[in-house]
PDB file of N, CA, C and O in Angstrom, chain B, residues numbered from 101:
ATOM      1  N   UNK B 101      20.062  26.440   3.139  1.00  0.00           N
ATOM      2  CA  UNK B 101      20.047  25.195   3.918  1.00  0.00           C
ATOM      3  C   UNK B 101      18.616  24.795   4.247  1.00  0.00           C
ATOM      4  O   UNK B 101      18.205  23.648   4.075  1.00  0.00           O
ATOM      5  N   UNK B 102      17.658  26.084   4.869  1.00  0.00           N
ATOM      6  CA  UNK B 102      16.421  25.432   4.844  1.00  0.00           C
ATOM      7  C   UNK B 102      15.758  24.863   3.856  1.00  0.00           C
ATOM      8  O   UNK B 102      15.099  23.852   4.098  1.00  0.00           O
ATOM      9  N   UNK B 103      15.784  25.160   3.142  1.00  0.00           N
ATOM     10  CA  UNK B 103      15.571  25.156   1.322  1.00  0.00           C
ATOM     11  C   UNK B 103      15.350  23.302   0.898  1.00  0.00           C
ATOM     12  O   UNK B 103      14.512  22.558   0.389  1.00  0.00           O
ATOM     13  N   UNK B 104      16.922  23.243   1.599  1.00  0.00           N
ATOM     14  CA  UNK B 104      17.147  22.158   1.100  1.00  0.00           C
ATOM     15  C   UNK B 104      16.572  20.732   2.303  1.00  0.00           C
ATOM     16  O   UNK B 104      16.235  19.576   2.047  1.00  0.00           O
ATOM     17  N   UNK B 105      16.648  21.319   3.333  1.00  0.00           N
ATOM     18  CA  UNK B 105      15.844  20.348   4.168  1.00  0.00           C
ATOM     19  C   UNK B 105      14.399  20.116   4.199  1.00  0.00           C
ATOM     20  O   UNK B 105      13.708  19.226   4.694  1.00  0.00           O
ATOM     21  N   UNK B 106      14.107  21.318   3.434  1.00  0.00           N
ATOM     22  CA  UNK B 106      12.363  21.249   3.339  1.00  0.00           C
ATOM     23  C   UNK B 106      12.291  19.942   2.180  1.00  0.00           C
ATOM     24  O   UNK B 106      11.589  18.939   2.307  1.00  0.00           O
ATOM     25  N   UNK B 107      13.240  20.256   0.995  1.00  0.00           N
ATOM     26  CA  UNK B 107      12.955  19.549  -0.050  1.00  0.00           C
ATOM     27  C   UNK B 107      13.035  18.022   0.235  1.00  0.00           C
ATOM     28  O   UNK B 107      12.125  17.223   0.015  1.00  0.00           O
ATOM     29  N   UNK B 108      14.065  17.781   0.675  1.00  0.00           N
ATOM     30  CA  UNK B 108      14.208  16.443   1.524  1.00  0.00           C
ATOM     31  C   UNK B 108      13.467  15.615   2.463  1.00  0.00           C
ATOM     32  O   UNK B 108      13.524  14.429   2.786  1.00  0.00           O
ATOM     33  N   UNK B 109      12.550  16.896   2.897  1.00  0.00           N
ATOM     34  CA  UNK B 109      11.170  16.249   3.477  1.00  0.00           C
ATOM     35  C   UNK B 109      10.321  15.722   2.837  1.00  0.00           C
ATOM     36  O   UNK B 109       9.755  14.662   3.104  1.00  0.00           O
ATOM     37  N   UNK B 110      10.065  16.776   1.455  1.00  0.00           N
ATOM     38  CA  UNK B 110       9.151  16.687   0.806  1.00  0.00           C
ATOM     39  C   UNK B 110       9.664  15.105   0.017  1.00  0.00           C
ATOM     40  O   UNK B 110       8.808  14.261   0.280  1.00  0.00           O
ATOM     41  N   UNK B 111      10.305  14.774  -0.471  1.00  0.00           N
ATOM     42  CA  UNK B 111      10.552  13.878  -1.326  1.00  0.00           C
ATOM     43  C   UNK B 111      10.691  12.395   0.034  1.00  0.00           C
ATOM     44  O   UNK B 111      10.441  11.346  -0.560  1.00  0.00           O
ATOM     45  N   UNK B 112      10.893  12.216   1.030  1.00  0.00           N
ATOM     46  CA  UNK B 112      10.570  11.406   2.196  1.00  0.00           C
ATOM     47  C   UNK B 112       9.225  11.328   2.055  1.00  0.00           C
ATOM     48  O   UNK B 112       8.809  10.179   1.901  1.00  0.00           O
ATOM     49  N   UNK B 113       8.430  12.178   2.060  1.00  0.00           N
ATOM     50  CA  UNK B 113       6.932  12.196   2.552  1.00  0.00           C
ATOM     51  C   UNK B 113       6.590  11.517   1.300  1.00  0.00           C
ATOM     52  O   UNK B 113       5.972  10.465   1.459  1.00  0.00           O
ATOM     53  N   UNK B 114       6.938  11.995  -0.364  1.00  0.00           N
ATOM     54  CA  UNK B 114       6.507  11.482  -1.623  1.00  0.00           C
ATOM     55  C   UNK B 114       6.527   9.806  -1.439  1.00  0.00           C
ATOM     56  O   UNK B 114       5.582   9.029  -1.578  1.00  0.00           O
ATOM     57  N   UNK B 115       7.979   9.505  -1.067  1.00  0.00           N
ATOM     58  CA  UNK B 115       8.338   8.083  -1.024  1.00  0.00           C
ATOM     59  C   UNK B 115       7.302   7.131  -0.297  1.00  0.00           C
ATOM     60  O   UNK B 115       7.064   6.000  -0.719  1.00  0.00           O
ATOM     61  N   UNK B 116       6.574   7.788   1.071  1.00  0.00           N
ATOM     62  CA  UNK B 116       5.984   7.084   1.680  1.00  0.00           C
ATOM     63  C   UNK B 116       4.904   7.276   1.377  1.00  0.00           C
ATOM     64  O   UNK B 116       4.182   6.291   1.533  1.00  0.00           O
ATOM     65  N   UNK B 117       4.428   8.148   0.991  1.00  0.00           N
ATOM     66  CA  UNK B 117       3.281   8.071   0.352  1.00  0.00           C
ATOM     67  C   UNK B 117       2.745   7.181  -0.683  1.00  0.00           C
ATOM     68  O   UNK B 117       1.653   6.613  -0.654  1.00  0.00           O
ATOM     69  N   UNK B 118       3.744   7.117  -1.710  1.00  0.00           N
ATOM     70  CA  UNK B 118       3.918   6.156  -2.628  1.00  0.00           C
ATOM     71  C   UNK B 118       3.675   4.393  -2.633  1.00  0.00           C
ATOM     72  O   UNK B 118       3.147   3.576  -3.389  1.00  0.00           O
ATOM     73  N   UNK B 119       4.527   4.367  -1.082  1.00  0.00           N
ATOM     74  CA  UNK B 119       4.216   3.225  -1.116  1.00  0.00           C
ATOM     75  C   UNK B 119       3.307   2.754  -0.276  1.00  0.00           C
ATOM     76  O   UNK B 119       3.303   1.523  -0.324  1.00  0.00           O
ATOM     77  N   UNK B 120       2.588   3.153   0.421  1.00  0.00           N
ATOM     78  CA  UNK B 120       1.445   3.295   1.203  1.00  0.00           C
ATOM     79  C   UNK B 120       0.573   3.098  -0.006  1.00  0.00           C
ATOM     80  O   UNK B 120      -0.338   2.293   0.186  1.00  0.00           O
ATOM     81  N   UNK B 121       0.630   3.680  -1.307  1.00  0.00           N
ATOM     82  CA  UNK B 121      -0.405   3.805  -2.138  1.00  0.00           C
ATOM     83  C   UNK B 121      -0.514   2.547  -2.895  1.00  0.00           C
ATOM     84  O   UNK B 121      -1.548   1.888  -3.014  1.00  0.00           O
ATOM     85  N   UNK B 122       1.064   2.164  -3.582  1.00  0.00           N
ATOM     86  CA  UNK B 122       1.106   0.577  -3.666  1.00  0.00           C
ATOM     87  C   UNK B 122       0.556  -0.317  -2.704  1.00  0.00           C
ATOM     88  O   UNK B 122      -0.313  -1.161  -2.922  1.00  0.00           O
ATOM     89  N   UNK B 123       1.235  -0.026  -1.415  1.00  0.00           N
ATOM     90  CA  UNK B 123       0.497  -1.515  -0.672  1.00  0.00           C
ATOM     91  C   UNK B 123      -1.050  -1.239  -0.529  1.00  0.00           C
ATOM     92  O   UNK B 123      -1.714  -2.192  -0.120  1.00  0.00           O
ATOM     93  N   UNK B 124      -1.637  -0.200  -0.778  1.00  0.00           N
ATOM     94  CA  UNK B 124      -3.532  -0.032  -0.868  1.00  0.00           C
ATOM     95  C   UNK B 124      -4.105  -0.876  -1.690  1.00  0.00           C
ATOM     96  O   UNK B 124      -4.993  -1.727  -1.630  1.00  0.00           O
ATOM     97  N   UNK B 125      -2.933  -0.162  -2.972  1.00  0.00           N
ATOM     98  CA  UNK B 125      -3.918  -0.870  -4.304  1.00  0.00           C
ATOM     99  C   UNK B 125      -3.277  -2.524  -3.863  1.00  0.00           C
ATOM    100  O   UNK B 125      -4.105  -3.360  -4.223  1.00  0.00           O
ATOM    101  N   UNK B 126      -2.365  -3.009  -3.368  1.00  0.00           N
ATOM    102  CA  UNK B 126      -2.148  -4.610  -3.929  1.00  0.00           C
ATOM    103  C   UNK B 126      -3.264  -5.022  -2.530  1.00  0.00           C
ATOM    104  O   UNK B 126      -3.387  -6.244  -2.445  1.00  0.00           O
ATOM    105  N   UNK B 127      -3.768  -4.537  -1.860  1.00  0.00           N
ATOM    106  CA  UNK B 127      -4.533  -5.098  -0.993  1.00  0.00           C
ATOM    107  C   UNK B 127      -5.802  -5.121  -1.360  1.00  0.00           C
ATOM    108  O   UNK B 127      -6.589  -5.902  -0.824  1.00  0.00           O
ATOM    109  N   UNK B 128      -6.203  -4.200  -2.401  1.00  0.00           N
ATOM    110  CA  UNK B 128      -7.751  -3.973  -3.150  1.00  0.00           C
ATOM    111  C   UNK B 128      -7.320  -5.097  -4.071  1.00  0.00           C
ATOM    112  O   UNK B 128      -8.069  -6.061  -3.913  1.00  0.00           O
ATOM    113  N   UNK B 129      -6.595  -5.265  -4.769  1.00  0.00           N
ATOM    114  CA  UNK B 129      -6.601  -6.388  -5.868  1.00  0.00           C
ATOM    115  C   UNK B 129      -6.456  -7.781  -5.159  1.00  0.00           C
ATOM    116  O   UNK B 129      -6.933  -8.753  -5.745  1.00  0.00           O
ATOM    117  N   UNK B 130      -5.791  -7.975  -3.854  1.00  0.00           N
ATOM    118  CA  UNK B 130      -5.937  -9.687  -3.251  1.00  0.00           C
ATOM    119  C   UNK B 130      -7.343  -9.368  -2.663  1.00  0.00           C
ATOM    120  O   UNK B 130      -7.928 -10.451  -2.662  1.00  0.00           O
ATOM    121  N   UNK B 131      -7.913  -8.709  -2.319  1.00  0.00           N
ATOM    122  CA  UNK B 131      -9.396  -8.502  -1.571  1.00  0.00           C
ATOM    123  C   UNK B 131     -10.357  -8.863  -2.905  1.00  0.00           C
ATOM    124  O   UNK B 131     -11.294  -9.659  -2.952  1.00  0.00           O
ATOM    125  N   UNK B 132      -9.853  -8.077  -3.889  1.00  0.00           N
ATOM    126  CA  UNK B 132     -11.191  -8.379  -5.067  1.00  0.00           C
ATOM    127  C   UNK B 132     -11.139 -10.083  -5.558  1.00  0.00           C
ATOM    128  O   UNK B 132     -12.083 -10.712  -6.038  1.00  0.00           O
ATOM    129  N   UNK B 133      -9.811 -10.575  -5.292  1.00  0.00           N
ATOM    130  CA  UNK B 133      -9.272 -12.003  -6.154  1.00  0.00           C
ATOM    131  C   UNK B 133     -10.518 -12.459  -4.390  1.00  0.00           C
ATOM    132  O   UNK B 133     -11.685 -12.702  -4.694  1.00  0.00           O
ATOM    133  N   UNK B 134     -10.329 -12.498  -3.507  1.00  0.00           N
ATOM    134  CA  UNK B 134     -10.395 -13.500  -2.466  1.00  0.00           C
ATOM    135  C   UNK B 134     -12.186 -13.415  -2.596  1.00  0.00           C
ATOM    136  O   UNK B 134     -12.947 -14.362  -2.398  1.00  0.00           O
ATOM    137  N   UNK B 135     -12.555 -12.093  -2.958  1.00  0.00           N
ATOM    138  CA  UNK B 135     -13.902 -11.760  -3.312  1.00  0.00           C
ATOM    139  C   UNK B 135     -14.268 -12.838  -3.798  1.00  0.00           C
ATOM    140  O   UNK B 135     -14.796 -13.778  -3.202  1.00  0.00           O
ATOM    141  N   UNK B 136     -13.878 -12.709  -5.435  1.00  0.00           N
ATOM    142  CA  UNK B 136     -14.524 -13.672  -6.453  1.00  0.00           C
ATOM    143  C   UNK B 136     -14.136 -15.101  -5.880  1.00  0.00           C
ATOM    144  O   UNK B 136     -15.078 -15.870  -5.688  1.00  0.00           O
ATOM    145  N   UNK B 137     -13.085 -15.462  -5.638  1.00  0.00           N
ATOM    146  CA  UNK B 137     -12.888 -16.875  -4.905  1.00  0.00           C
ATOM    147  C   UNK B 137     -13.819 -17.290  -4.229  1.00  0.00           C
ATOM    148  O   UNK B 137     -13.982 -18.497  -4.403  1.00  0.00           O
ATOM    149  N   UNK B 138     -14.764 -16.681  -3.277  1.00  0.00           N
ATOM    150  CA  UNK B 138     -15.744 -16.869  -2.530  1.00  0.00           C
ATOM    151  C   UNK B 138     -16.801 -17.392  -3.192  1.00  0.00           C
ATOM    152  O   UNK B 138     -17.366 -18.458  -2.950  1.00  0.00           O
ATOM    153  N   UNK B 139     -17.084 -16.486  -4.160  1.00  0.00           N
ATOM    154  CA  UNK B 139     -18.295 -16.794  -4.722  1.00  0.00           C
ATOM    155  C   UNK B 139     -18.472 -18.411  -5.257  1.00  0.00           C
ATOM    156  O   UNK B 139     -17.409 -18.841  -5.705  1.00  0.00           O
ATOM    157  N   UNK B 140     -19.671 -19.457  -5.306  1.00  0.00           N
ATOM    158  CA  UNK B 140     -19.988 -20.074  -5.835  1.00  0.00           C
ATOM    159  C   UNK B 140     -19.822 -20.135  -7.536  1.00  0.00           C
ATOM    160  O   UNK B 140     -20.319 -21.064  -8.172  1.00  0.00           O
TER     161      UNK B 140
END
């Protein structure tokens, strides 16, 4: 049983991690677009 609740953590923690990592990168890519937009 512990076994299996550890694993269940672990794959919770993967998930959020995950998407924490998506919403990073889509915030580096509208930051780099708003970048160049700036520029002259």
């Amino acid at each position: 049983m512990e076994v299996a609740r550890m694993v269940s953590l672990a794959i919770c923690i993967a998930i959020v991690l995950g998407a924490l990592g998506k919403f990073a990168i889509n915030l580096a890519k509208a930051y780099e677009i708003k970048k160049n937009a700036d520029k002259p």
